[in-house]
C-alpha positions in Angstrom: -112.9 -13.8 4.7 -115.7 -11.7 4.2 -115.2 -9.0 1.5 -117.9 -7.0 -0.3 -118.6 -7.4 -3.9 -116.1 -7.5 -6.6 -117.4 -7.8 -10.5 -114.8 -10.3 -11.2 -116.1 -12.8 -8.7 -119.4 -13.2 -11.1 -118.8 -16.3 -12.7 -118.0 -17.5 -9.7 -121.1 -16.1 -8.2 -123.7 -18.0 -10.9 -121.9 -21.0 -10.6 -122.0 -21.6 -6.7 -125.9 -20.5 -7.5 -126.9 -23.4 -9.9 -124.7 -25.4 -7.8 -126.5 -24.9 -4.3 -129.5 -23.2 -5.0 -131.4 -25.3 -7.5 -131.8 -27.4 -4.6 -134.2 -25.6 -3.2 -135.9 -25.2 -6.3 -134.7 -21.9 -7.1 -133.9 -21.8 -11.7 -130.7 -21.8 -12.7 -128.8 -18.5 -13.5 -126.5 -17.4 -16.5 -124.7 -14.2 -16.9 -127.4 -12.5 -18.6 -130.4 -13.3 -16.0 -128.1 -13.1 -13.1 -127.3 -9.6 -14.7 -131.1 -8.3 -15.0 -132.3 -9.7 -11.9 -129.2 -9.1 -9.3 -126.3 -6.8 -10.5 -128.4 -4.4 -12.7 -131.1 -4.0 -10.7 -131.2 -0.5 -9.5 -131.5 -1.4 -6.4 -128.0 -3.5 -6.3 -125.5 -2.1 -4.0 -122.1 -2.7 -4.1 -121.8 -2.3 -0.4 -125.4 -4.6 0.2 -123.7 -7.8 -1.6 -120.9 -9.9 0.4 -118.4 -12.6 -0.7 -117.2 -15.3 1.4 -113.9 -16.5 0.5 -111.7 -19.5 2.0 -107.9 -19.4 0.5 -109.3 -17.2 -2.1 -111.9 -19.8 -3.1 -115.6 -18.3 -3.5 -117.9 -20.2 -0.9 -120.8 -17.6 0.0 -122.6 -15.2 -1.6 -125.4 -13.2 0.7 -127.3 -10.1 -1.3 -129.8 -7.5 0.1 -131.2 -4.7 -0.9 -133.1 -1.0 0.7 -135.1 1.7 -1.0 -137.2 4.4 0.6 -139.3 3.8 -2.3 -140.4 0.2 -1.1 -142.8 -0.9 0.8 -141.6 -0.6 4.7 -138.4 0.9 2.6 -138.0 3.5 5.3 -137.4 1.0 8.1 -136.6 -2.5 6.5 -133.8 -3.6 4.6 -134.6 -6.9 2.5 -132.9 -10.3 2.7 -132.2 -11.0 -1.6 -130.3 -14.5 -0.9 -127.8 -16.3 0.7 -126.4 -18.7 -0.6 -123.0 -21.2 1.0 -121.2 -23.8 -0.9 -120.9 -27.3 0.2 -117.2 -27.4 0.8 -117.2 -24.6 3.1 -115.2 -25.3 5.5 -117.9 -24.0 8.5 -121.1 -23.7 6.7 -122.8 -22.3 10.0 -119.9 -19.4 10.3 -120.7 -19.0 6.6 -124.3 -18.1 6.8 -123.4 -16.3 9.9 -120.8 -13.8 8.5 -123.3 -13.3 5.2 -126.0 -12.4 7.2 -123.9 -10.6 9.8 -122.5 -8.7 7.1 -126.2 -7.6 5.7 -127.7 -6.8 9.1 -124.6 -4.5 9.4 -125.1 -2.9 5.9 -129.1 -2.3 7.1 -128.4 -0.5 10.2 -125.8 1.7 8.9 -127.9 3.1 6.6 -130.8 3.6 9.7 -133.3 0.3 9.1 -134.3 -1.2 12.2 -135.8 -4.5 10.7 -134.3 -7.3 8.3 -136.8 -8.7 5.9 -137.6 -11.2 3.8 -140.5 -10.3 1.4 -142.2 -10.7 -1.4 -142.0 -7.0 -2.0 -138.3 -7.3 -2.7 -137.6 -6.3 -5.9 -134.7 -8.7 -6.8 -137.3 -11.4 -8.3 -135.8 -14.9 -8.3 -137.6 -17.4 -10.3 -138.3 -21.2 -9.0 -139.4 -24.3 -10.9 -142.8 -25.7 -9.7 -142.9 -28.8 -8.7 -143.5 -32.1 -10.7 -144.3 -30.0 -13.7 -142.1 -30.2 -17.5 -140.2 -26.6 -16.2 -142.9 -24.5 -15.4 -141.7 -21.7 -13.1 -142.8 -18.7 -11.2 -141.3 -15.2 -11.1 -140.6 -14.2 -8.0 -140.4 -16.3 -4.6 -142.2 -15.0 -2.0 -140.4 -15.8 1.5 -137.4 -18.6 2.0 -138.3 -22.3 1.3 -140.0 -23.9 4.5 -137.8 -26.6 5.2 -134.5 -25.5 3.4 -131.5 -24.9 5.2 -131.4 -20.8 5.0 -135.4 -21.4 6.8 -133.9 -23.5 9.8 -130.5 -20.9 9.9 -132.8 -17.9 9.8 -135.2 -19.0 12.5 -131.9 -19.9 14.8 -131.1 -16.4 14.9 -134.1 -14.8 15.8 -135.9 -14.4 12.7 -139.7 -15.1 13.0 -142.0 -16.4 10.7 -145.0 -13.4 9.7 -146.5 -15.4 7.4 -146.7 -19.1 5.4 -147.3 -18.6 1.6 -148.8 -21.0 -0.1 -147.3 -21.2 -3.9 -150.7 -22.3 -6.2 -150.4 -24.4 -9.6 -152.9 -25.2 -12.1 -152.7 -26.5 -16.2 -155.2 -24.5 -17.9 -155.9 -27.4 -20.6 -159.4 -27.7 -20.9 -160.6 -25.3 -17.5 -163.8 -24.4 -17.6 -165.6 -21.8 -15.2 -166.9 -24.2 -12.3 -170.9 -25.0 -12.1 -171.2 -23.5 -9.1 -170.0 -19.8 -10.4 -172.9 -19.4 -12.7 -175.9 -18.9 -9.9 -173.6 -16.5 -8.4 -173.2 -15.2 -11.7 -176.9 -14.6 -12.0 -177.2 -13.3 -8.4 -174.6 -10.7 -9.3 -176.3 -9.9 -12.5 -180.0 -9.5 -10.9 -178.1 -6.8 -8.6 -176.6 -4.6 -11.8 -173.0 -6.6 -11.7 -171.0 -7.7 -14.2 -167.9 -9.0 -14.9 -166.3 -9.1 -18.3 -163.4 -7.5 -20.1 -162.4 -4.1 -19.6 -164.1 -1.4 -22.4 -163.5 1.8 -22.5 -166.7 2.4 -24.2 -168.6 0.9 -21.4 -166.9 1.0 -18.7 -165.8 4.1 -16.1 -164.4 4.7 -12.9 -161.2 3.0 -12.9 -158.9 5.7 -11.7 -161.6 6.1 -9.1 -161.6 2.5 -8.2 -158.1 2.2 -8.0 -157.0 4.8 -5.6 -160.0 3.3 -3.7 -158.2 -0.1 -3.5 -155.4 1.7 -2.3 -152.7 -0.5 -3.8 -149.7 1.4 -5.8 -148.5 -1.4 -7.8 -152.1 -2.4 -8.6 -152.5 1.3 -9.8 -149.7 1.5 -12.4 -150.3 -1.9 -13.8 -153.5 -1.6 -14.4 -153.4 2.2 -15.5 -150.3 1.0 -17.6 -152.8 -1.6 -18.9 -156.1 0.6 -20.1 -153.7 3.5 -21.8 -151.6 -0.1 -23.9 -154.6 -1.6 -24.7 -153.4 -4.9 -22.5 -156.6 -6.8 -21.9 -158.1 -7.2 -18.0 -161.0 -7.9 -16.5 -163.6 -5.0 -14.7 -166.3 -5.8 -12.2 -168.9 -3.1 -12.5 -172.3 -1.9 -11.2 -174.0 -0.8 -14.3 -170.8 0.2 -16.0 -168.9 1.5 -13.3 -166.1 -0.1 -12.1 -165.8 -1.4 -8.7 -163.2 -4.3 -9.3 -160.6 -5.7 -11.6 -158.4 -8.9 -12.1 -155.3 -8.9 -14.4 -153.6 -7.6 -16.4 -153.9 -10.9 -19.2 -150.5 -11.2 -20.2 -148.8 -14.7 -21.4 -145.2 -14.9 -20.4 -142.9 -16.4 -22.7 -142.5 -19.5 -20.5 -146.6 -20.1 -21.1 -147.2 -18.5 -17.9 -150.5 -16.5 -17.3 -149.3 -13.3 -15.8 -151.0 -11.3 -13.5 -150.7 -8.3 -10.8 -153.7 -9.4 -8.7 -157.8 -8.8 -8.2 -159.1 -6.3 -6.3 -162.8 -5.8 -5.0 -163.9 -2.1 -3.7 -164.8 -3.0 0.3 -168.7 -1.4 0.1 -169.0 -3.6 -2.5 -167.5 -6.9 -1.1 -169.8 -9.9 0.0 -171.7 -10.8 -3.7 -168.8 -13.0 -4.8 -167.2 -10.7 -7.1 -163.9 -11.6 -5.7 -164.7 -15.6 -6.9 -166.5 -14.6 -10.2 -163.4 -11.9 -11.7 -161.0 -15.4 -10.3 -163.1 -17.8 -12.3 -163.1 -15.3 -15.4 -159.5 -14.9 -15.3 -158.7 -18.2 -15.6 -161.0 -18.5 -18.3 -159.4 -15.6 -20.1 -156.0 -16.9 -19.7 -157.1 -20.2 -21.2 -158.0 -18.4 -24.1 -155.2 -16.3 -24.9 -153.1 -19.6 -25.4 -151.7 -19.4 -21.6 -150.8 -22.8 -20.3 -150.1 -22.7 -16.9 -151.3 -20.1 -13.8 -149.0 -20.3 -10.5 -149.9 -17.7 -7.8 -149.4 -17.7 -3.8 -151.6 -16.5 -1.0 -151.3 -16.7 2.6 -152.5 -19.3 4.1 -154.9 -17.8 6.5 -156.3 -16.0 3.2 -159.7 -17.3 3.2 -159.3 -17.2 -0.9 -157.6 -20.2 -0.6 -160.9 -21.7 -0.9 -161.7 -19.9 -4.2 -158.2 -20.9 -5.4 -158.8 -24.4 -4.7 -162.6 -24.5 -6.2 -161.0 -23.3 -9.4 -159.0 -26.2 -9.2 -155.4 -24.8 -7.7 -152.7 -27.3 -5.8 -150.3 -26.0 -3.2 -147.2 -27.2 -4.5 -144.7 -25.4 -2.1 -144.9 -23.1 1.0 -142.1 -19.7 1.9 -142.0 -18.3 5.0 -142.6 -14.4 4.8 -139.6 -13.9 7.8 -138.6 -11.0 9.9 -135.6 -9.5 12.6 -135.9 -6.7 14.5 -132.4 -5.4 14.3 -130.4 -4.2 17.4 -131.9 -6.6 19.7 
């Protein structure tokens, strides 16, 4: 029976998580996380959340989530989880009712696609691979290769895009050789790269709203008015690019929104040089771990890779037109 959600059913809820989804990787959750990430999220929904119940017994649990305020918001609803317990009695009519159910929710409320993004705002965390519990905030896509990938694709979900999920330790990183003739290339031309000062540097309203990127903008804004350290490309002082912010999560994560390089100003290997820096930066700040993910026709895979970055897992970015 498929029923929408009902507080008491929480428990429940967390335990058929850490029961099913740690398998694909995904951190366990208690009360208090499964609170801040799912059920007081502002964007939970009562009426976006399903329960799947067999003689009153909790076996699924499928979340989405909409906003006008998200990106493709005002036509997508996004796919949060699903998640089906191992003694379900039909774990295909399981998944199928879940998703059902949220495809249903979607087009009521006028979205015409079903997504699953790494814009959704209902972060779930995963462990990286082969590594003492080092995790990463927020998966980007489903799991290639986990169940919910091979149901998804079954019912006409297609894939948009293949992330590839990036590790490196920092212990003992060091800017590679090869970055410091590019360095002095850069410099010749009236480049730099170095951490953002306000006594120095200008332009960075300007720059941002030329990189066009809203989160970019408030994190980075957010960052020079709290003094929160990040890095500036600039042509004689004036900013044309930016990596960061340098925050160190409590788990010894280096934290960062991205790097950004104005287009006119694109081809001197700013892009590789603010990367390289970064790193550096995080190293220094005590950080002791970066994980971040990139498509993988990104040609900054290469960059990743020269700093010394590992794939260590790969989502699938997925997507349903709904109605047909």
């Amino acid at each position: 029976m498929l029923i929408n959600w009902q507080d008491h059913y929480m428990p429940e809820v967390i335990a058929l998580w850490n029961a099913e989804m740690v398998k694909d990787g995904y951190k366990e959750m208690t009360e208090a996380s499964f609170r801040a990430i799912i059920r007081h999220n502002r964007y939970f929904d009562e009426e976006t959340a399903f329960l799947w119940l067999e003689d009153g017994v909790l076996q699924g649990f499928g979340c989405g989530c909409t906003g006008s305020d998200l990106p493709y918001g005002d036509v997508a609803g996004y796919i949060t989880c699903i998640v089906v317990g191992v003694e379900a009695v039909n774990r295909d009519v399981v998944y199928a009712s879940l998703l059902s159910g949220l495809e249903r929710r979607f087009q009521s409320l006028g979205k015409v696609q079903a997504e699953v993004l790494f814009f959704n705002p209902m972060q779930l965390p995963w462990y990286i691979p082969n590594t003492p519990g080092h995790e990463h905030n927020n998966a980007p896509g489903v799991p290639v290769d986990s169940e919910l990938h091979a149901f998804l694709l079954s019912r006409g979900y297609m894939e948009r895009a293949i992330e590839h999920a990036m590790y490196m330790e920092l212990d003992g990183y060091e800017v590679p050789d090869s970055a410091h003739a590019k360095e002095k290339r850069a410099e010749d031309a009236g480049y730099s790269v170095a951490l953002y000062n306000p006594a120095y540097h200008s332009g960075v309203g300007e720059m941002l709203v030329a990189l066009g990127n809203p989160l970019w903008s408030k994190d980075i804004a957010d960052s020079a008015a709290g003094g929160v350290p990040f890095l500036i490309a600039a042509q004689r002082g004036e900013a044309v690019g930016f990596a960061g912010p340098l925050i160190r999560s409590e788990n010894g994560r280096g934290y960062f929104a991205g790097i950004g390089v104005m287009q006119e100003h694109e081809g001197r290997g700013l892009g590789s040089l603010l990367f390289f820096r970064l790193c550096e930066a995080f190293r220094h700040i005590g950080a002791d771990y970066m994980s971040i993910y990139t498509g993988s026709t990104n040609p900054a895979i290469g960059i990743y890779e020269k700093a010394g970055f590992e794939t260590v897992k790969e989502f699938a970015v997925m997507r349903r037109e709904l109605g047909s």
